[in-house]
Backbone as XML, in Angstrom:
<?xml version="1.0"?>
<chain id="A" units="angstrom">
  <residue number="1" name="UNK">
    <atom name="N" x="130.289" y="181.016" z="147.294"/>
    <atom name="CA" x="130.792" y="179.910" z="148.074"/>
    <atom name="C" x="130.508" y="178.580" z="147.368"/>
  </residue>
  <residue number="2" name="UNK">
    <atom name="N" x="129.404" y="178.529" z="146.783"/>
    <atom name="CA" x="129.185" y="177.195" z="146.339"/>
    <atom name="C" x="129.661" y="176.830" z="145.070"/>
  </residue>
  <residue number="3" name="UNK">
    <atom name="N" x="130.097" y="177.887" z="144.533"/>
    <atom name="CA" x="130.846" y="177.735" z="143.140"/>
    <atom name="C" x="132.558" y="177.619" z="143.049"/>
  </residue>
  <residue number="4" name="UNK">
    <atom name="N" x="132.924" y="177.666" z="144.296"/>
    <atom name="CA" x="133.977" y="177.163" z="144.821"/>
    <atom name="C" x="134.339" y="176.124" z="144.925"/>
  </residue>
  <residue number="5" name="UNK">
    <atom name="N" x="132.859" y="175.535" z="146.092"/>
    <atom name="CA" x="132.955" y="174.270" z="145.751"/>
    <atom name="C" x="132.655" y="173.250" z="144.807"/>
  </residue>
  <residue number="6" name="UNK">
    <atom name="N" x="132.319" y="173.733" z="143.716"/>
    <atom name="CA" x="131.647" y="173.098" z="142.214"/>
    <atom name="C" x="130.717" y="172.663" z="142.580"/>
  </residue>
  <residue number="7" name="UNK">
    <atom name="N" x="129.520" y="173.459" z="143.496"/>
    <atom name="CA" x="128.414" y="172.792" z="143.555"/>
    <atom name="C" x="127.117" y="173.858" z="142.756"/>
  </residue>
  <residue number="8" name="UNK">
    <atom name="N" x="125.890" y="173.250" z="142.500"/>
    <atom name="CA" x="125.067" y="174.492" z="142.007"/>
    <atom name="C" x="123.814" y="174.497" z="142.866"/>
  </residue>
  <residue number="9" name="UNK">
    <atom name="N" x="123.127" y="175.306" z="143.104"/>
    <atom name="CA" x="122.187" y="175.681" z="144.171"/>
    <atom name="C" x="120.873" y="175.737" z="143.031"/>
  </residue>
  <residue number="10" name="UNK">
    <atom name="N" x="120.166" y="175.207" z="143.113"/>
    <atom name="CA" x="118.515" y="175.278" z="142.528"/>
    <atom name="C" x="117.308" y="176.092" z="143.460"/>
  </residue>
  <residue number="11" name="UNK">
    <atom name="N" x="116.771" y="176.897" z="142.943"/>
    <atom name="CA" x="115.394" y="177.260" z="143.814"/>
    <atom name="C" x="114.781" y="176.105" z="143.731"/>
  </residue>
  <residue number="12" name="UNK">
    <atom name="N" x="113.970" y="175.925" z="144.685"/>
    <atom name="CA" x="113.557" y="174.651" z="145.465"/>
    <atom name="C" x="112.630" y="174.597" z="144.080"/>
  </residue>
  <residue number="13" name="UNK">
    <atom name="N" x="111.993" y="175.271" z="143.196"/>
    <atom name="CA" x="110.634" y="174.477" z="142.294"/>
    <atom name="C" x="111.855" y="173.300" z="141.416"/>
  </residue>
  <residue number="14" name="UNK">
    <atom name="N" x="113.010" y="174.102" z="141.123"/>
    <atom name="CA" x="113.884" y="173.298" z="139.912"/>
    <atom name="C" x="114.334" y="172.389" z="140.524"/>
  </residue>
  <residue number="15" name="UNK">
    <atom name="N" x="114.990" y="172.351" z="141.593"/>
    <atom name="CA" x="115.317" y="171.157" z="142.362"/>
    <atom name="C" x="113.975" y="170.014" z="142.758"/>
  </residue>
  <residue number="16" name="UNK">
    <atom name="N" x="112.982" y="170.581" z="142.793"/>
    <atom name="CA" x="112.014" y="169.141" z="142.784"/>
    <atom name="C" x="112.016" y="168.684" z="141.174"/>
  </residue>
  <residue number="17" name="UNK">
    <atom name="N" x="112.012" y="169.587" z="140.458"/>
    <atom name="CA" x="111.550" y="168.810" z="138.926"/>
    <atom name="C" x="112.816" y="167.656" z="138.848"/>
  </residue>
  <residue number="18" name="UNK">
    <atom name="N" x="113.754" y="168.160" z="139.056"/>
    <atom name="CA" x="115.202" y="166.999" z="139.228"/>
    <atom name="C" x="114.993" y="166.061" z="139.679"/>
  </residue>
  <residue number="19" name="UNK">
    <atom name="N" x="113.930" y="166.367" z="140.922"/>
    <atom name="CA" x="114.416" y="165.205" z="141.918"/>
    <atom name="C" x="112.934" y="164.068" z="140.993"/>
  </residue>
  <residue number="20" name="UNK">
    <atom name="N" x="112.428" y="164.657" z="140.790"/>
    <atom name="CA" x="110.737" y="164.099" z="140.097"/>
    <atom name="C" x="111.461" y="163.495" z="138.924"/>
  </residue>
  <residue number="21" name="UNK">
    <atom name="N" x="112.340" y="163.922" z="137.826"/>
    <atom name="CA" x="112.987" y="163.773" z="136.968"/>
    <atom name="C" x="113.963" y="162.632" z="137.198"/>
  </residue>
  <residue number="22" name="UNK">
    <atom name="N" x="114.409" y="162.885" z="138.200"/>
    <atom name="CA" x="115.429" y="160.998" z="138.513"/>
    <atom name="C" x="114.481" y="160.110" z="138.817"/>
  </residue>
  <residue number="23" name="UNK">
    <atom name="N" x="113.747" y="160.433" z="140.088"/>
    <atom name="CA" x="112.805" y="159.226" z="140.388"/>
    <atom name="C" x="112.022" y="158.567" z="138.964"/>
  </residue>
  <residue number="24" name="UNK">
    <atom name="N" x="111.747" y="159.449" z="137.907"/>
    <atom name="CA" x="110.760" y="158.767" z="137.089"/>
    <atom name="C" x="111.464" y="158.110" z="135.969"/>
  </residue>
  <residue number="25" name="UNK">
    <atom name="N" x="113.024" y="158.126" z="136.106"/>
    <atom name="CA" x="114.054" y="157.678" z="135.237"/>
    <atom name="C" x="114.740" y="156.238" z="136.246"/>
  </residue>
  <residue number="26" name="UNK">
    <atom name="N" x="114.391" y="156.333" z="137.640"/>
    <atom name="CA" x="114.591" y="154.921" z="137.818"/>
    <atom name="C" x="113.726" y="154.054" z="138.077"/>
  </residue>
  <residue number="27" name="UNK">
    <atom name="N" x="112.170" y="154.625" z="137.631"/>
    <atom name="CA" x="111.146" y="153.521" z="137.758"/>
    <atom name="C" x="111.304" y="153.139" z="136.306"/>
  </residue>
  <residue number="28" name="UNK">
    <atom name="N" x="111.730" y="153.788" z="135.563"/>
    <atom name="CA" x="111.782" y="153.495" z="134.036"/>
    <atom name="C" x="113.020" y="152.386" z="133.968"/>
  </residue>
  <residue number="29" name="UNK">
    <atom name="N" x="114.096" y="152.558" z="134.428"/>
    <atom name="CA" x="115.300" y="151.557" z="134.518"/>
    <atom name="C" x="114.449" y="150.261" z="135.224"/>
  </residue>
  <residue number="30" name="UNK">
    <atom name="N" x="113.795" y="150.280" z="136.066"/>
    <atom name="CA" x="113.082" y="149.352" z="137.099"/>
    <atom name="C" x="112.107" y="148.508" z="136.011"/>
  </residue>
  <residue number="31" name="UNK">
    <atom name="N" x="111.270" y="149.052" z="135.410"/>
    <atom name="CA" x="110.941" y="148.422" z="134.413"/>
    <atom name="C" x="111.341" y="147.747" z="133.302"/>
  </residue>
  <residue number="32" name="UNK">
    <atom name="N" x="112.608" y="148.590" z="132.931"/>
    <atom name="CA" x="113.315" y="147.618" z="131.520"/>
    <atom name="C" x="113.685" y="146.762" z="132.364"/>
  </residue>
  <residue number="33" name="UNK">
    <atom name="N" x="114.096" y="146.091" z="133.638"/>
    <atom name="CA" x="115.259" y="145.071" z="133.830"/>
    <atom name="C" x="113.777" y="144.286" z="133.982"/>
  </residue>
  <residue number="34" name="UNK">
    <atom name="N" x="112.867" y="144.564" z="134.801"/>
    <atom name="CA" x="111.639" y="143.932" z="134.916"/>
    <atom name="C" x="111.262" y="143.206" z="133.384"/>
  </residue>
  <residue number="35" name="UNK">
    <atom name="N" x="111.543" y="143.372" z="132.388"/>
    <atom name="CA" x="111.006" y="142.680" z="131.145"/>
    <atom name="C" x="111.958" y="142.031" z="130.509"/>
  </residue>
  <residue number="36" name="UNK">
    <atom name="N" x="113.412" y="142.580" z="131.219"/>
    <atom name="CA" x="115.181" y="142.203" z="130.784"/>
    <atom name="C" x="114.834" y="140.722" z="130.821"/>
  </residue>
  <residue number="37" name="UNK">
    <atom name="N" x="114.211" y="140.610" z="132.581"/>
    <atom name="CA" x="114.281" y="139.550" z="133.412"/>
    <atom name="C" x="113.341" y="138.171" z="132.578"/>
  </residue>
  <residue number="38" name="UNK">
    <atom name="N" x="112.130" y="138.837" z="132.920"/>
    <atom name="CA" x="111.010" y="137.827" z="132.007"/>
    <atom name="C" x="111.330" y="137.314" z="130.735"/>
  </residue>
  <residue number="39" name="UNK">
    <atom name="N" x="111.862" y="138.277" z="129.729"/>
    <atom name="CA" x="112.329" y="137.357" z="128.391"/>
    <atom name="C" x="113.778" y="136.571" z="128.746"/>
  </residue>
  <residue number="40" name="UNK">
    <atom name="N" x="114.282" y="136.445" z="129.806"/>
    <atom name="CA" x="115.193" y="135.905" z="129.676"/>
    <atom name="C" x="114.790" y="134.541" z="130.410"/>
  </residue>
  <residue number="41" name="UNK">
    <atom name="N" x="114.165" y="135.001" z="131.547"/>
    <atom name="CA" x="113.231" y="133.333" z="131.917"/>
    <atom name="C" x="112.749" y="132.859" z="130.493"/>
  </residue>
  <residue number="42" name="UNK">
    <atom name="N" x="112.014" y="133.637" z="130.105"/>
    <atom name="CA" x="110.901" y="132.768" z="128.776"/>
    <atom name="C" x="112.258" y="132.489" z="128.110"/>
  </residue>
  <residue number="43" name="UNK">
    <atom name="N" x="113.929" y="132.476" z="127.434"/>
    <atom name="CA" x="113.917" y="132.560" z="126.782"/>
    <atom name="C" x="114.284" y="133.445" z="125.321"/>
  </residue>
  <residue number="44" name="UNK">
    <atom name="N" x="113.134" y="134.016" z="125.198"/>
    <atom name="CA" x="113.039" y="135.059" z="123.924"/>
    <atom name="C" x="112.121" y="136.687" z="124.547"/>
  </residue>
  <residue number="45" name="UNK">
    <atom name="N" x="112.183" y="137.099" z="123.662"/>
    <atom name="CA" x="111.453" y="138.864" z="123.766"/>
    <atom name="C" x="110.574" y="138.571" z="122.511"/>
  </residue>
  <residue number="46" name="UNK">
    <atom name="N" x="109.228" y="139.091" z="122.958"/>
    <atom name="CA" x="107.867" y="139.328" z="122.230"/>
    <atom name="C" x="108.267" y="140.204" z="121.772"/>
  </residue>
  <residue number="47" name="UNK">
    <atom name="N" x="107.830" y="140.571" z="120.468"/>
    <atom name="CA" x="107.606" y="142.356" z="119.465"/>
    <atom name="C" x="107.457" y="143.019" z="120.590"/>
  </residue>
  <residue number="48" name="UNK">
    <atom name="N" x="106.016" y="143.012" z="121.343"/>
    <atom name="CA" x="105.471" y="143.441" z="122.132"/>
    <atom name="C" x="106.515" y="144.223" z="123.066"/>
  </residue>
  <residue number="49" name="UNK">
    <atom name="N" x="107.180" y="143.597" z="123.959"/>
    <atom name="CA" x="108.355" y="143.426" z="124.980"/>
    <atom name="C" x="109.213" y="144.271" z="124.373"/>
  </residue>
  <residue number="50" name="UNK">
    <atom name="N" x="109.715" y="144.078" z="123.585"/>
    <atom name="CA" x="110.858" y="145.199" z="122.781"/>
    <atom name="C" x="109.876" y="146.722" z="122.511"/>
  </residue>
  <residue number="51" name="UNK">
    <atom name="N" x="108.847" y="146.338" z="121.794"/>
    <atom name="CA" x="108.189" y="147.628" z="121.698"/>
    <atom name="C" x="108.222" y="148.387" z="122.902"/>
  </residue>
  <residue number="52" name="UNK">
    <atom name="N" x="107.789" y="148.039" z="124.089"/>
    <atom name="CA" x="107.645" y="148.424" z="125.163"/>
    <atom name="C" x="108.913" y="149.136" z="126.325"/>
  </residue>
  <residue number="53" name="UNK">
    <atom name="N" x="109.886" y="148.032" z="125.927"/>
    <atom name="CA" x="111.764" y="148.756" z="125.980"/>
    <atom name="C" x="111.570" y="149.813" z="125.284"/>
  </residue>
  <residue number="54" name="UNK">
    <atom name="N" x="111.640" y="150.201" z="123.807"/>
    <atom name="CA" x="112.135" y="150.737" z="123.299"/>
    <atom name="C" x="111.467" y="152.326" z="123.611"/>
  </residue>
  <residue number="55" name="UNK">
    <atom name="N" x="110.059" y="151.973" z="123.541"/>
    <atom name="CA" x="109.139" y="153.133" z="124.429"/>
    <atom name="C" x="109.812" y="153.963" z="125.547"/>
  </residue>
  <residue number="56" name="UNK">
    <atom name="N" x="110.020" y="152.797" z="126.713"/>
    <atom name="CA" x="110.743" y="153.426" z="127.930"/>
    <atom name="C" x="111.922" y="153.718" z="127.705"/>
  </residue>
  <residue number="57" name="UNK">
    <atom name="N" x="113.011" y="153.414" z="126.691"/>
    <atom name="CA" x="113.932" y="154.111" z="126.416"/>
    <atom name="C" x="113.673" y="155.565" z="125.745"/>
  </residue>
  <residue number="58" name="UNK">
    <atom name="N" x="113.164" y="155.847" z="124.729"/>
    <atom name="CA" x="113.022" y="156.692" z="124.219"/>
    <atom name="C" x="111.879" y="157.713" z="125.231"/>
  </residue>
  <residue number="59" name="UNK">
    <atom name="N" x="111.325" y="157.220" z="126.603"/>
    <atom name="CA" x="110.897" y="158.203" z="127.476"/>
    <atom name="C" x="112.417" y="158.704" z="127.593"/>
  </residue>
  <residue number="60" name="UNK">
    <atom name="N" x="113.103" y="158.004" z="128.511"/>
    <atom name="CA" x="114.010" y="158.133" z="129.217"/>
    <atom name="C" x="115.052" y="159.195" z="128.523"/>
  </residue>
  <residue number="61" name="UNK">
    <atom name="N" x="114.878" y="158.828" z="127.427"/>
    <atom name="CA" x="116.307" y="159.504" z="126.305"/>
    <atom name="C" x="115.719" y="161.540" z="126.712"/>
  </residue>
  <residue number="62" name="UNK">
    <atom name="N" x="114.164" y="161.625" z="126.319"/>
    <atom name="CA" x="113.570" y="162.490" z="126.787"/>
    <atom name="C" x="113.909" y="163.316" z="127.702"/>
  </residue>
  <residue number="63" name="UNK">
    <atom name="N" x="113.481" y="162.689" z="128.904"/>
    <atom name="CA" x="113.794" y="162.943" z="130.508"/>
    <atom name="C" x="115.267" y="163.803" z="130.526"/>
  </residue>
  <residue number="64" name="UNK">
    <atom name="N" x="115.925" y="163.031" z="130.408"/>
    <atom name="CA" x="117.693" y="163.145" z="130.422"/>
    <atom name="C" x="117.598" y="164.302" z="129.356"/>
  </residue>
  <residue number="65" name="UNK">
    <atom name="N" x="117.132" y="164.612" z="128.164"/>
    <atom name="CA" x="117.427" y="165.941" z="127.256"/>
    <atom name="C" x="116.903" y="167.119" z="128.636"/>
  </residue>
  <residue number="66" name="UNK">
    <atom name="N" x="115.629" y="166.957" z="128.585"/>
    <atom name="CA" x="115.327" y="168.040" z="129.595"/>
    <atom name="C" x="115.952" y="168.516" z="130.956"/>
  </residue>
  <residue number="67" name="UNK">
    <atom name="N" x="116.391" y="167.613" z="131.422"/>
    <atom name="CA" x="117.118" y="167.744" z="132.437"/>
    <atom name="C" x="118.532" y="168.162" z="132.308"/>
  </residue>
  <residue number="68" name="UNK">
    <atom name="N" x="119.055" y="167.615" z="131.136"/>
    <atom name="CA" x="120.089" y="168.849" z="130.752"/>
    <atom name="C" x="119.832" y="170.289" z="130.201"/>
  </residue>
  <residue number="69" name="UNK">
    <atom name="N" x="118.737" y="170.030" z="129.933"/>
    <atom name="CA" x="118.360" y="171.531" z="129.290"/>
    <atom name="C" x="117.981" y="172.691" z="130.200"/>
  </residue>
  <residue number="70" name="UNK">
    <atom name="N" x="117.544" y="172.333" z="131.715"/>
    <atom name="CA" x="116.784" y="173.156" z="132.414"/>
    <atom name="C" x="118.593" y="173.337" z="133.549"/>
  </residue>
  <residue number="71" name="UNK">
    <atom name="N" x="119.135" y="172.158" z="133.509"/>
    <atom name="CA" x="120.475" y="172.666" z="133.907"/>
    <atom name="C" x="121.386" y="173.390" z="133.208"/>
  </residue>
  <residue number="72" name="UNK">
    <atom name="N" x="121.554" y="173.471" z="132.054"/>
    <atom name="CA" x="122.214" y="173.903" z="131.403"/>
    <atom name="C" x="122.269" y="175.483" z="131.438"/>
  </residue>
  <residue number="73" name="UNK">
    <atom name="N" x="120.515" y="175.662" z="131.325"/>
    <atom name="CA" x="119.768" y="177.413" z="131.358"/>
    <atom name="C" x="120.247" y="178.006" z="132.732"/>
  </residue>
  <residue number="74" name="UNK">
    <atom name="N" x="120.604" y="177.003" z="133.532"/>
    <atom name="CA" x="121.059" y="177.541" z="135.262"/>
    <atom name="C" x="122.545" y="177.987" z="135.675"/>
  </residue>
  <residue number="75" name="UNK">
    <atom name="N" x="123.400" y="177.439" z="134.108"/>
    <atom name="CA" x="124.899" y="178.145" z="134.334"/>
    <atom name="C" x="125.102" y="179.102" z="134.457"/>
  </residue>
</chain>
């Protein structure tokens, strides 16, 4: 039935890692705009500030591989 409706059904452990897996990908978005914001008041971006983007991007880039990967294993 649910593949009818193009939907996919998770046992509840995989469906929390998802749901743990978005939430920790929009505190990560929450943070880049949080430093978006500040260098743009100041202005300019510290090394620092970019280092620190580039960090939470490259979590994020992470996150998103795995999360296709543990969906992917569920086709």
């Amino acid at each position: 039935m649910s593949q009818a409706k193009n939907l996919y059904l998770f046992p509840n452990e995989l469906e929390h890692q998802i749901k743990l897996a978005v939430r920790n990908m929009r505190g990560i978005g929450n943070n880049i705009n949080q430093i978006a914001k500040y260098a743009h008041e100041q202005g300019y971006a510290s090394r620092d500030s970019m280092e620190v983007v580039y960090n939470f991007l490259l979590h994020l880039e992470n996150e998103i591989k795995s999360v296709k990967e543990i969906v992917s294993k569920r086709k």
